[in-house]
C-alpha positions, 0 to 999 in steps of 0.5 A, a space after each residue: 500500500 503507499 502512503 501519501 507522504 503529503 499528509 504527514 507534510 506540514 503546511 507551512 501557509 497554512 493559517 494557526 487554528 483559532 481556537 473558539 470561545 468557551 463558556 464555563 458553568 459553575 462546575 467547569 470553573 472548579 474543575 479549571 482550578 483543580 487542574 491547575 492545583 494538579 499541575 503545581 503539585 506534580 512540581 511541588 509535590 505537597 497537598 492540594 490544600 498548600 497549592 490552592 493557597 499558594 496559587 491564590 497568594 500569586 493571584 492564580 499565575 502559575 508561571 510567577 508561582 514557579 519562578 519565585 519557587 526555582 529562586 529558593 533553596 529548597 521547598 521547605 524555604 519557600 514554603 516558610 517565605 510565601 507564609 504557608 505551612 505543610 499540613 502536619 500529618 497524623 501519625 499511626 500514634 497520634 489521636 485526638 477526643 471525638 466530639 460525638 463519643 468523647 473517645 480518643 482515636 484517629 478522627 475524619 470528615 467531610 470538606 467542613 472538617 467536622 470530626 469523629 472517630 471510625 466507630 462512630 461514622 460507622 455507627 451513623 452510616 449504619 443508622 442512615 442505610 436502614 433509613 434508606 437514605 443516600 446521601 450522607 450530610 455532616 453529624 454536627 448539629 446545625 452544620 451549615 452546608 450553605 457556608 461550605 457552598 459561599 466557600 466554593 463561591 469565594 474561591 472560583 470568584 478569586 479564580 475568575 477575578 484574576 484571570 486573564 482569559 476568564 470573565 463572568 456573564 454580567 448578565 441578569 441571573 446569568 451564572 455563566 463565565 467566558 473563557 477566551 483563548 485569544 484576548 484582544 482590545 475591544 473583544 466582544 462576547 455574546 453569551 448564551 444568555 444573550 447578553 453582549 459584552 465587551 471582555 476586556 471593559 465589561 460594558 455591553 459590546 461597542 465596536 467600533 470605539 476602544 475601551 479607554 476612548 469609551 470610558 472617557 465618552 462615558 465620564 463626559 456623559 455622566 458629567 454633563 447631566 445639565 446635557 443629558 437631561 436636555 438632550 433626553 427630551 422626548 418632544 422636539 418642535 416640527 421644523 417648519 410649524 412649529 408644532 409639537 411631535 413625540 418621537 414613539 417609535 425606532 425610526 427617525 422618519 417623522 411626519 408632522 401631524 398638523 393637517 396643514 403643515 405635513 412635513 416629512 422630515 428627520 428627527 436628528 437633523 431636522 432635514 428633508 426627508 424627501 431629499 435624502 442630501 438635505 438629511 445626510 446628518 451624521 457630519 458635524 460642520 466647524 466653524 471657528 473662523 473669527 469666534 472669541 475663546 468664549 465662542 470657541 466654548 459654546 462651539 464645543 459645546 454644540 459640537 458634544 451635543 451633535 454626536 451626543 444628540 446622535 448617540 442617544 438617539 440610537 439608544 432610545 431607538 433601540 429601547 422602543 424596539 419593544 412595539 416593533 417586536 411585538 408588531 413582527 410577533 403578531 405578523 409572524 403569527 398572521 402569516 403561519 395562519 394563512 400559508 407559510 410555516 414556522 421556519 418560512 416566517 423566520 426572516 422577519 425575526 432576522 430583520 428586527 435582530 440585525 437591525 437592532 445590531 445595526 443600531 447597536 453599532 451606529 450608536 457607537 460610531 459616534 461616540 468614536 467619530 466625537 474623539 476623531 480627528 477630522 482628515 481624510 480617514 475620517 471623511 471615508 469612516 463618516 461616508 460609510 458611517 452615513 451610508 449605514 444610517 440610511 440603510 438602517 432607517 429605510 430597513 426600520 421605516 419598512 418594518 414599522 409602516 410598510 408591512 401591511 402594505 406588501 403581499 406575502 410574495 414579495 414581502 419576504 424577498 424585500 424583507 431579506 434584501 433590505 436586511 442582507 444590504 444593511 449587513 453589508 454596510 455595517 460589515 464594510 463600516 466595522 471592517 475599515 474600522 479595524 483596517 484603519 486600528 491594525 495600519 494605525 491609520 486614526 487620529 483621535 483628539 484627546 
């Protein structure tokens, strides 16, 4: 038979394997801990207990564990220095009173260390075996397995708190952590639970603004309050009646109800909606020329309230999803009772998911877009950041008006267009985002 030397040939192209993220329960995480405590003390060679101790006085790192360890003379000297003992073993000869019986002799128990002598478990096991009960607890009275439970809490949350590769979920109720082999800046997490976090900062995912620029939006927001009270408003005057319109839903079309005026125009910028130029509002427009240091303050000022005003647009946007879901939910629901299956009405629960994505994404451009500086680079972020925004309103305005209005022959293939093209865009954004952080090719004004 030949062998196909080939396939014990090592490709030297080929790219290295990217190992996937893991999400860990409860359980996992112990047995996490107890392969590292393995670990050291096959190099070590003293009990589980000492190791655990000495992992938890080097916050888990192994590596410094072990460097710290080969610079001593021997272990009994290390051992002394890191504060930690051997446990003193019993010897053959060596007893102590039991608590039950107040007989001397060799005593064990259960991880509560909560003592007795042989005669007496066995006399307990015998009792609890005619009762026929299986599981064997502690024979102290009031024994309080809840605290052996807060135990083992403490020591993985200890594991957790200092490891670099390993985060809880913060989502509600979520007792889930993330194990990721490849940490990076900015790592987004999309737990099981649905949650979405960033690994690094902890914050819900914000592609495509880094953790440090974030966290100063994030302060400047909190505080400006004066700011963020005006900005959350939730009526604004129509721009050419000065009518009074409420915002209600995600779409930023908006359409004065006063029967004599009818506009149609756009809830950030207050342009046209029927010319899709005069509404292009995603650009702050500068103009410092001749202005005194106090004019140069409240153009500043203007210029926060742009991109802020755009930032929580989206994230009220993203909180009256609420109607729209509902809205689908019940088209959903309308078109299974006329033709088409469970699997077949699928799209729409797709559109309302990538365009909360996309809302997600668009909320945070601006956050970055307020910190970047103004050139050529961030004339092409802004071009595609704008071609995003209108794909997304045109995506958000055919679910919440244009639903009823198309037949279920054409609506889905409307439907998966839009969504595919809004896709599209939001990819072609994050994708020149990351382009632009590996060729360092971003100015930020601090």
């Amino acid at each position: 038979m030949e062998i196909d030397e080939e396939l014990f040939m090592e490709d030297s192209d080929s790219e290295p394997e990217f190992l996937e993220d893991e999400v860990m329960k409860f359980e996992d995480l112990e047995e996490e801990m107890k392969v590292a405590i393995a670990d050291l003390q096959d190099v070590l060679e003293v009990s589980p207990d000492i190791c655990r101790v000495l992992l938890q006085k080097f916050k888990w790192n192994k590596d410094a564990l072990l460097d710290r360890f080969y610079e001593s003379s021997d272990a009994v000297s290390f051992l002394i220095e890191a504060h930690v003992l051997p446990s003193r073993s019993v010897s053959e000869s060596e007893e102590e009173d039991c608590q039950i019986c107040c007989m001397e002799g060799r005593l064990t128990g259960p991880a509560c260390n909560h003592k007795a002598c042989s005669e007496c478990w066995k006399a307990y096991v015998t009792e609890k075996i005619k009762e026929g009960q299986s599981e064997i607890e502690c024979m102290t009275p009031n024994c309080d397995p809840i605290g052996i439970a807060s135990y083992r809490r403490v020591l993985v949350n200890s594991f957790v708190r200092v490891s670099k590769t390993i985060k809880w979920c913060p989502g509600e109720n979520c007792l889930k952590a993330v194990k990721v082999h490849q940490p990076s800046e900015s790592r987004l997490i999309v737990c099981p639970c649905g949650t979405r976090f960033c690994f690094t900062c902890g914050n819900e995912g914000h592609e495509p603004i880094d953790c440090n620029y974030l966290r100063k939006w994030l302060k400047r927001c909190m505080d400006d309050s004066e700011t963020f009270n005006w900005i959350h408003a939730n009526t604004k005057d129509c721009p050419k009646c000065s009518a009074p319109i409420e915002k209600n839903g995600g779409c930023n079309y908006m359409r004065c109800e006063n029967t004599a005026c009818r506009y149609e125009f756009c809830w950030m910028c207050f342009g046209s909606w029927k010319n899709e130029g005069a509404h292009s509002c995603n650009t702050f427009r500068e103009k410092n020329e001749g202005k005194t240091d106090r004019e140069k303050s409240r153009v500043s000022l203007e210029r926060y309230l742009f991109y802020y005003n755009r930032y929580i647009g989206h994230e009220r946007s993203l909180k009256l999803e609420k109607k729209l879901k509902e809205k689908i939910a019940r088209k959903m629901e309308e078109m299974q009772q006329l033709s088409m299956t469970w699997v077949e009405v699928q799209f729409l629960q797709k559109a309302v998911e990538v365009l909360s994505e996309c809302r997600h994404t668009l909320k945070y451009t601006y956050a970055f877009a307020f910190y970047l500086k103004r050139e050529n680079n961030a004339i092409m972020f802004e071009a595609n950041q704008n071609d995003l925004e209108q794909a997304t309103e045109q995506l958000s305005g055919f679910l919440e008006r244009d639903l009823d209005r198309e037949n279920l022959i054409t609506l889905r293939q409307k439907v998966q267009d839009k969504s595919r093209y809004v896709e599209q865009r939001r990819k072609a954004l994050l994708d020149h985002c990351n382009e632009g952080n590996d060729e360092n090719i971003w100015v930020f004004n601090e």
